[in-house]
C-alpha positions as CSV (number, residue, x, y, z in Angstrom):
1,X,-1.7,-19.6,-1.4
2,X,0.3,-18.0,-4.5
3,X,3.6,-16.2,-3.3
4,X,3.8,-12.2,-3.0
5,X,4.9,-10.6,-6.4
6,X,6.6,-7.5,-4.8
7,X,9.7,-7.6,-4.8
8,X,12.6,-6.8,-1.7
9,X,12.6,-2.9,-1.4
10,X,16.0,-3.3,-1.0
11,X,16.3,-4.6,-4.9
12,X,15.1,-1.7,-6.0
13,X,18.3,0.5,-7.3
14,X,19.1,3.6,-5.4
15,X,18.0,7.0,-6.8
16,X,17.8,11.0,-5.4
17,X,15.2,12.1,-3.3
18,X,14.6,15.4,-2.5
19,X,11.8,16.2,0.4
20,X,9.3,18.6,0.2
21,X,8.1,19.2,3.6
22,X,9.5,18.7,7.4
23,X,6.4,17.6,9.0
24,X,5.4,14.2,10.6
25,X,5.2,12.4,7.7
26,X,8.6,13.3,6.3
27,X,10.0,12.0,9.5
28,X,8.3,9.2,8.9
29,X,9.1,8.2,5.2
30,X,12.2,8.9,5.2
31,X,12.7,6.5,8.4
32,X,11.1,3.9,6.9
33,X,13.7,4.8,3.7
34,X,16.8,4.7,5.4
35,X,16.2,1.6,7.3
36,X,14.8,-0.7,4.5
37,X,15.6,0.3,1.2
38,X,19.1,2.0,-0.6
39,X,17.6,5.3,-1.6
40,X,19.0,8.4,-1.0
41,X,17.6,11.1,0.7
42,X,19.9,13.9,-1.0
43,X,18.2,17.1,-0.2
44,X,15.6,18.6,1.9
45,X,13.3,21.7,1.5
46,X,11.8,23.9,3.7
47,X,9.1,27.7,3.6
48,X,11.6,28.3,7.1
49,X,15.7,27.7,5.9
50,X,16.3,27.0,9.6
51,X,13.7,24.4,10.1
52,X,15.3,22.9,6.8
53,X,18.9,23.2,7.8
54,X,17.7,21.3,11.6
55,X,15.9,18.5,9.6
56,X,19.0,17.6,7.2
57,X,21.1,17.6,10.5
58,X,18.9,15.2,11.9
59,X,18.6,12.6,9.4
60,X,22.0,12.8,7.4
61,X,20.7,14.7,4.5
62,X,23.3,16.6,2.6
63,X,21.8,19.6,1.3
64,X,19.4,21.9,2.7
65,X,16.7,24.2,0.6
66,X,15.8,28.1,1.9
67,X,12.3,27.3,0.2
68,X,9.8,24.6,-2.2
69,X,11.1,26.6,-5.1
70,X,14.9,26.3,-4.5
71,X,14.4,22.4,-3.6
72,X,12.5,21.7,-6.9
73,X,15.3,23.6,-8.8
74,X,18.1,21.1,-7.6
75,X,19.1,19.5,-10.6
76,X,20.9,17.0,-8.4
77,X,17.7,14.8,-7.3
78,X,15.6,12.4,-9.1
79,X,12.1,12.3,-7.9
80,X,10.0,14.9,-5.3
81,X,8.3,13.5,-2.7
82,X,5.5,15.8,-1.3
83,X,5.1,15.6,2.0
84,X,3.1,18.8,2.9
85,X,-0.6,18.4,4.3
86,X,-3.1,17.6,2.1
87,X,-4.5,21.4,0.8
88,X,-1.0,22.0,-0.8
89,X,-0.4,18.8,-2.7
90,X,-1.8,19.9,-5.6
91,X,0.4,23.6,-5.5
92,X,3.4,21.7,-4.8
93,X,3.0,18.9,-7.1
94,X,2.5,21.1,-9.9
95,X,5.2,23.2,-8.7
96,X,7.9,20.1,-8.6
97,X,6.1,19.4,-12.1
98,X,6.7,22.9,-13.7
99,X,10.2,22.4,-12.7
100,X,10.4,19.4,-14.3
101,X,10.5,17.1,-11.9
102,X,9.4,13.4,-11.2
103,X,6.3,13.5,-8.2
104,X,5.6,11.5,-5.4
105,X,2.7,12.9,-3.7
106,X,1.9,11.6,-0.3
107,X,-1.8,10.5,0.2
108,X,-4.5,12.1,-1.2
109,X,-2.7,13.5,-4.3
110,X,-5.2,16.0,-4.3
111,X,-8.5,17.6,-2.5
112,X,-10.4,16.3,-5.9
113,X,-10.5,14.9,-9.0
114,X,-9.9,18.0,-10.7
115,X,-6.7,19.1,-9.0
116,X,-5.6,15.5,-9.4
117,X,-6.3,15.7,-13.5
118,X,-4.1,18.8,-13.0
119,X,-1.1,16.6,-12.0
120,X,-1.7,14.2,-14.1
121,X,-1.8,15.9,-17.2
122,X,1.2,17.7,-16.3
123,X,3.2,14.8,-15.8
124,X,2.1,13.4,-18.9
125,X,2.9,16.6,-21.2
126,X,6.2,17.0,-19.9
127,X,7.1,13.0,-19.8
128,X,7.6,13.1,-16.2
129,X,6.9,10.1,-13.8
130,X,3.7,10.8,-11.3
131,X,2.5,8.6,-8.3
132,X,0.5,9.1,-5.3
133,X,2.4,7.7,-1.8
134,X,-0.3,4.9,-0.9
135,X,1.5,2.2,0.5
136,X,-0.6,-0.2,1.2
137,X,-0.3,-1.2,-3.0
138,X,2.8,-2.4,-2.1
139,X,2.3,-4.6,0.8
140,X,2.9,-8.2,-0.4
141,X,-1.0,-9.5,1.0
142,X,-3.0,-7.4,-0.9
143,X,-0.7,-8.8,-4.2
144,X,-1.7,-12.4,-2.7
145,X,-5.3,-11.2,-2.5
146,X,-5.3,-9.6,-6.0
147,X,-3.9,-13.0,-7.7
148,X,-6.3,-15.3,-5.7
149,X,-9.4,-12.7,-6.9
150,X,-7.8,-12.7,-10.4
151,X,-7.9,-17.0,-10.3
152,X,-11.2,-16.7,-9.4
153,X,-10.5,-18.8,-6.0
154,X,-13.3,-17.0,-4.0
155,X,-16.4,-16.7,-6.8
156,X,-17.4,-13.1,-7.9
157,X,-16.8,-10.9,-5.5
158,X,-20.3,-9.0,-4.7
159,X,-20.0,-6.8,-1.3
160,X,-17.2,-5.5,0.6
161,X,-17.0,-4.6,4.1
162,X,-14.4,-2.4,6.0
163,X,-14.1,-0.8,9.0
164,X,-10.8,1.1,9.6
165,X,-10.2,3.6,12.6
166,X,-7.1,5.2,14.7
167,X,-6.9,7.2,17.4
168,X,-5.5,10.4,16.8
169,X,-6.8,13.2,19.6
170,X,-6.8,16.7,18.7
171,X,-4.9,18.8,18.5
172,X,-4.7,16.5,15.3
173,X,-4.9,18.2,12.1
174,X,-7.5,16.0,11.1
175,X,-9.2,18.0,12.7
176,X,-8.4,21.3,11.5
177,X,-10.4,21.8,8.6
178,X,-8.4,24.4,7.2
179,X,-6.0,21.5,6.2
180,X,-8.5,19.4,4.3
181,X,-8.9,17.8,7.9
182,X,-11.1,14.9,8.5
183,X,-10.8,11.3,8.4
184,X,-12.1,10.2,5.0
185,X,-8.9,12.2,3.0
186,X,-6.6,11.1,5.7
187,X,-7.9,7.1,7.0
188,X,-10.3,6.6,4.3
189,X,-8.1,6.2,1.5
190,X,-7.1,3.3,2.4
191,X,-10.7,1.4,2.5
192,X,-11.4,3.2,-0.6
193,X,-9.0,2.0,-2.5
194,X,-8.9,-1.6,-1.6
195,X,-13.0,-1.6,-2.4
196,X,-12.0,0.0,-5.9
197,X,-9.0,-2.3,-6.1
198,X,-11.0,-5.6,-5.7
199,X,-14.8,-4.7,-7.6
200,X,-14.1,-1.7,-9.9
201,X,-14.6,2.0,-9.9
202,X,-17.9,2.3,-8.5
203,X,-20.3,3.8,-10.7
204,X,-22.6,5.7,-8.1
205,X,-21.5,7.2,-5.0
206,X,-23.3,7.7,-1.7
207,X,-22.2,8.6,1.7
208,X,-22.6,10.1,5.4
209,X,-20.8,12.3,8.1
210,X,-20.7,13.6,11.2
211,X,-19.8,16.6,12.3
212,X,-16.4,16.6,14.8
213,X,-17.7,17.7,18.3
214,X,-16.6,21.5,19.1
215,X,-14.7,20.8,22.5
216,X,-12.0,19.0,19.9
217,X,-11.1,21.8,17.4
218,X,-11.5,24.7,20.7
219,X,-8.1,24.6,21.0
220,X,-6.5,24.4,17.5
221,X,-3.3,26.1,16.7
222,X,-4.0,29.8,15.4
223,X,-3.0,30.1,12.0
């Protein structure tokens, strides 16, 4: 088996990171940050400046933003990292853009391919760098499976297979639709993209669903 091209995260040098977002997955990323790696989270922002001020208490940050607009006007910090639920990536990307700042967007970057072109163009205009916050790229097997697919080792590869679920009970927001809830935007991305990873961008698309039962989004939060 070839060895893993990715290198250490802690070999990669330290830059500014300011977080867009308090939620979950801000907790989590900037966990997984501080334990493994020798970035710096400099500066949090918040809609709520309380919420904000509690979260950069919490996890060491230095400075903490009133608002997305004051966070993406700190000329102190390198790179954005969007960490708001999925129906506001494209508003805030674009808004850490028009501020001219580099974007990480936490998975999906967008609700479609449209508001993702929006980014994307953007970024490129203005020079700035753009990426979306899917980490399984990054994970040193799928770089062993890429070079063994790339020697050939395994034939042509004609049909993939993949079968990915969690358990997450409401009051989840995958289940809140007003969100962009539901698993495909939230689990599926990751199935997606190792399918379009190993045999292409596919050039026909079909698919199916199922509607979540309505004894799990009965008691949603009221928004």
């Amino acid at each position: 088996m070839p060895d893993s091209r990715i290198p250490p995260a802690l070999e990669a040098p330290g830059i500014r990171w300011g977080i867009l977002g308090t939620g979950w997955i801000a907790d989590r990323f900037i966990r997984s940050v501080q334990a493994h790696t020798k970035q710096v989270i400099a500066a949090v922002g918040s809609r709520d400046p309380m919420r904000s001020a509690a979260f950069a208490v919490r996890y060491g940050i230095e400075t903490a933003h009133g608002s997305y607009e004051a966070l993406v006007g700190d000329d102190n910090l390198d790179v954005i990292y969007v960490a708001t639920p999925h129906n506001l990536h494209h508003e805030h990307g674009m808004l850490a853009h028009k501020a001219g700042r580099n974007v990480f967007v936490e998975k999906p970057m967008a609700l479609n391919r449209a508001q993702a072109a929006d980014m994307v163009d953007l970024a490129r205009d203005q020079g700035l760098f753009f990426a979306e916050a899917l980490w399984t790229y990054f994970l040193p097997k799928f770089d062993v499976i890429a070079q063994l697919l790339d020697a050939g080792a395994i034939g042509e590869v004609l049909s993939v297979y993949t079968d990915y679920g969690e358990d997450l009970p409401p009051p989840h927001r995958i289940y809140d639709a007003t969100l962009a809830g539901g698993p495909l935007l939230d689990l599926g991305t990751y199935p997606v993209s190792l399918i379009a990873r190993l045999i292409g961008v596919p050039t026909r698309k079909g698919g199916s669903s199922r509607t979540t039962p309505r004894e799990c989004t009965a008691n949603l939060p009221s928004r």
